[in-house]
N, C-alpha and C positions, 0 to 999 in steps of 0.2 A: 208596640207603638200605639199610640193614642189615635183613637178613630176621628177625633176632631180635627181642626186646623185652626190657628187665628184668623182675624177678618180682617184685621187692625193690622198697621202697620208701624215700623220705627221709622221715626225722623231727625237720624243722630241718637243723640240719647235718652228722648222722648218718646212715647208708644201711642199713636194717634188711636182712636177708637170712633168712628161714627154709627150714629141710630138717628130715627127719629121720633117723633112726640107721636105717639099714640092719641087717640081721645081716654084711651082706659088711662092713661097717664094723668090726666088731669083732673081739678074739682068742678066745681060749678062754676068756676067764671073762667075755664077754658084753661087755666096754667096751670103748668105741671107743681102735683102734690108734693109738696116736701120730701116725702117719706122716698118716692122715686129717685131721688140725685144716688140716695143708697143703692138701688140695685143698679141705676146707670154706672155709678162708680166700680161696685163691684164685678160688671159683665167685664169693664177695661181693666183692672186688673188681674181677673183670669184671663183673658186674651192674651194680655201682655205676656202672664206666664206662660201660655201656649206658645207664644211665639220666640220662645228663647228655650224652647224645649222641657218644660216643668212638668211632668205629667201629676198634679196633685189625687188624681184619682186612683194611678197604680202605689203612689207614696202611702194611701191612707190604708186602702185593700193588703197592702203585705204586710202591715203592722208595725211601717216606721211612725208613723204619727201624722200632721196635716194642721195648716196654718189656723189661729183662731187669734179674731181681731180685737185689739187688746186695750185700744184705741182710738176713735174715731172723730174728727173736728170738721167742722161742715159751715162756711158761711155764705151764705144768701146772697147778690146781688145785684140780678137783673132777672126777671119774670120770663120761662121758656112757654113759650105757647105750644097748642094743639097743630098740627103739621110744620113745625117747624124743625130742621135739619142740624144739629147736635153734635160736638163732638167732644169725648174726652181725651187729656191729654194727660199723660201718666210718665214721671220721671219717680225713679230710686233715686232716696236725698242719704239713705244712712243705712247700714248695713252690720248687726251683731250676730255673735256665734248663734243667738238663738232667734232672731227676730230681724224686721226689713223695715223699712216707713218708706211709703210711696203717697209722694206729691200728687195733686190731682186736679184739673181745673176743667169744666165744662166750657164751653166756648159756641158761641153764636157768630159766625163770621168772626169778627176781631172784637165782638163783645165778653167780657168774662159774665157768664150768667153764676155760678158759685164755683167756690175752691174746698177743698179738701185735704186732707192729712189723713195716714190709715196706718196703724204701727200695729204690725202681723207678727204673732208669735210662732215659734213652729215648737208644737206641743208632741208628746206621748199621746198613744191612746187614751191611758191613763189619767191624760190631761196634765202633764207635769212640761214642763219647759225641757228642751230636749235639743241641739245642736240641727242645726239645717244640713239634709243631705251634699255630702261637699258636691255634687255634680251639679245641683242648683248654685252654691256658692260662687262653682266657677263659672256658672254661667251668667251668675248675677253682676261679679266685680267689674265686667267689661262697660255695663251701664251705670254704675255708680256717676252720680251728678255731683262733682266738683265745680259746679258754678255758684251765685247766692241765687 
């Protein structure tokens, strides 16, 4: 068992994810640095696997292999500031023998501050493209987003 737990929760078939803005998050004029949406994004997609039971950490340690993103589209458009309250919101849009794409949109109350796209391959050590362990698969199909 994973010594961790998620923080974040589902809502339906979305994975809510809250934090908030640091001062180390930002630049000089107090909003958060670009480069940040990346780890905001990827803390709510590990959560999310946490929370559907993924342990990517014992998957990598036994020598099945472990996700690497293949992928990434990120656009801009509304300024998060310094103490302000964050949350991401993560839906699975598509699902291969060997890879996932999880939607992603940051949210300021009912404002979209950026959106995202993240297509996760699940590799070999080796680094070679490798089938997802089925016990993620099934855990994954119940969230699959059949909406637009």
């Amino acid at each position: 068992m994973h010594a961790l737990s998620a923080i974040g929760r589902f809502e339906g078939l979305e994975h809510h994810f809250g934090l908030r803005v640091y001062f180390e998050d930002t630049d000089l004029t107090g909003v958060v640095y670009h480069a940040n949406y990346l780890r905001y994004l990827e803390r709510a997609r590990s959560d999310m696997l946490l929370a559907v039971g993924v342990d990517q950490r014992a998957t990598f340690e036994s020598g099945e292999g472990a996700y690497a993103l293949r992928n990434v589209r990120l656009e801009f458009r509304a300024p998060a500031r310094f103490g302000e309250e964050l949350i991401v919101i993560s839906r699975l849009v598509s699902m291969r023998a060997a890879a996932v794409t999880i939607q992603q949109r940051v949210m300021r109350v009912q404002t979209i501050v950026a959106t995202g796209e993240v297509e996760a391959a699940f590799v070999s050590p080796a680094g070679r493209p490798r089938r997802q362990p089925a016990q993620w698969v099934a855990a994954f199909e119940p969230l699959l987003w059949k909406g637009n």
